[in-house]
Wavefront OBJ file of the C-alpha trace (Angstrom):
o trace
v 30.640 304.611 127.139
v 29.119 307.963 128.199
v 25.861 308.235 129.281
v 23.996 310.876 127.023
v 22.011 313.878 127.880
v 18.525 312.544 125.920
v 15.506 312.830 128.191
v 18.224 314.991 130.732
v 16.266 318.109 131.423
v 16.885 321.543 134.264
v 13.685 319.813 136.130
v 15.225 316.046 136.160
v 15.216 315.167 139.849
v 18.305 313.409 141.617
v 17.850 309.921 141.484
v 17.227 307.277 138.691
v 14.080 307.838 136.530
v 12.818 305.343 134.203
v 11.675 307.225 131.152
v 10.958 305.796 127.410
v 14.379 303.741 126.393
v 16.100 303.930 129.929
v 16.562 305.773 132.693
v 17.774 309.342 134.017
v 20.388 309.175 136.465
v 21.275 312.899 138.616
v 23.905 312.399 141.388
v 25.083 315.152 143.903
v 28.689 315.319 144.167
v 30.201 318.660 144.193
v 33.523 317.491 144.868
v 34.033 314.714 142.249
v 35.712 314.970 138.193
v 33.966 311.939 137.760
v 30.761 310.194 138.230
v 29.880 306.875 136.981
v 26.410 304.913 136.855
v 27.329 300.672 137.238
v 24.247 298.873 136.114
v 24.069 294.858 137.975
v 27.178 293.654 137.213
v 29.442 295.591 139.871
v 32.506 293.214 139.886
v 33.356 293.763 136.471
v 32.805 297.790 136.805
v 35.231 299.029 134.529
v 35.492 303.731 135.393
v 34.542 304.967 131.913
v 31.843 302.601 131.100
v 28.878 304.758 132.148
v 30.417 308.433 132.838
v 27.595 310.994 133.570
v 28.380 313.575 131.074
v 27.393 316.649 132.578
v 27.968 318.612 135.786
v 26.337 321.923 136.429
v 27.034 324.768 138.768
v 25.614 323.389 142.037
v 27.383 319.738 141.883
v 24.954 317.572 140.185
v 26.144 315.050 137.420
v 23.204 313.876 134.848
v 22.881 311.438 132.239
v 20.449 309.144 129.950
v 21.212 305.078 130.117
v 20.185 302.555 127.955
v 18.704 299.858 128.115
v 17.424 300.009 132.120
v 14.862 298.238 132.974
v 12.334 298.700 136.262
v 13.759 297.231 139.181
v 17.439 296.810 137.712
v 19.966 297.340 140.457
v 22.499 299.646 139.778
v 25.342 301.610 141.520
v 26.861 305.211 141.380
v 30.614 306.005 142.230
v 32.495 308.949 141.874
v 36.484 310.016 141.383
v 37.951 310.763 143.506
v 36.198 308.397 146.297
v 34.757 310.343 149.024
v 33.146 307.047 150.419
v 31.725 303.994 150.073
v 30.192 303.965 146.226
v 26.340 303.752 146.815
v 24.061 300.723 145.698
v 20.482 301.362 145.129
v 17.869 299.673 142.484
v 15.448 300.909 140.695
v 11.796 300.377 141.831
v 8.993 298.892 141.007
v 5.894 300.470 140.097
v 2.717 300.167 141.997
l 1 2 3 4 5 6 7 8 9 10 11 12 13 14 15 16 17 18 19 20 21 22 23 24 25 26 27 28 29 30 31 32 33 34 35 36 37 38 39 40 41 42 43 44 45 46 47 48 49 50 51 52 53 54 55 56 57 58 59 60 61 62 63 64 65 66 67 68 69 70 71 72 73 74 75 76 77 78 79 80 81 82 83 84 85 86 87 88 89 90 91 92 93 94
């Protein structure tokens, strides 16, 4: 399922962002066709199931997911693999 562009705006910054709902996702990858956001369960990771939507003219993929929750891990890959896929989580607040 794509991600969707709600709550995506020119001044999101790269990252994840919880925001009402979920969470903004912007990833740099100028080379890739594809960029996925994998949200805990990274075994069962199937390409497709959370495509960022949108790439603009400097490289960076956005997107809106739903449900996220603060300090949910989660995982960004791209096609075609540069590298490793990167694993980060989201953080708590202070």
């Amino acid at each position: 399922m794509p991600a969707s562009m709600q709550n995506v705006t020119p001044d999101t910054p790269l990252g994840a962002t919880l925001v009402a709902g979920g969470a903004t996702f912007r990833v740099w990858a100028p080379g890739a066709t594809e960029v996925h956001v994998v949200l805990q369960d990274f075994e069962d990771f199937e390409p497709g199931d959370t495509s960022l939507p949108t790439r603009d003219a400097q490289g960076r993929w956005a997107g809106f997911v739903a449900p996220v929750v603060e300090g949910q891990c989660y995982m960004s890959t791209t096609s075609p693999l540069p590298s490793l896929p990167s694993a980060r989580y989201l953080p708590t607040s202070t």
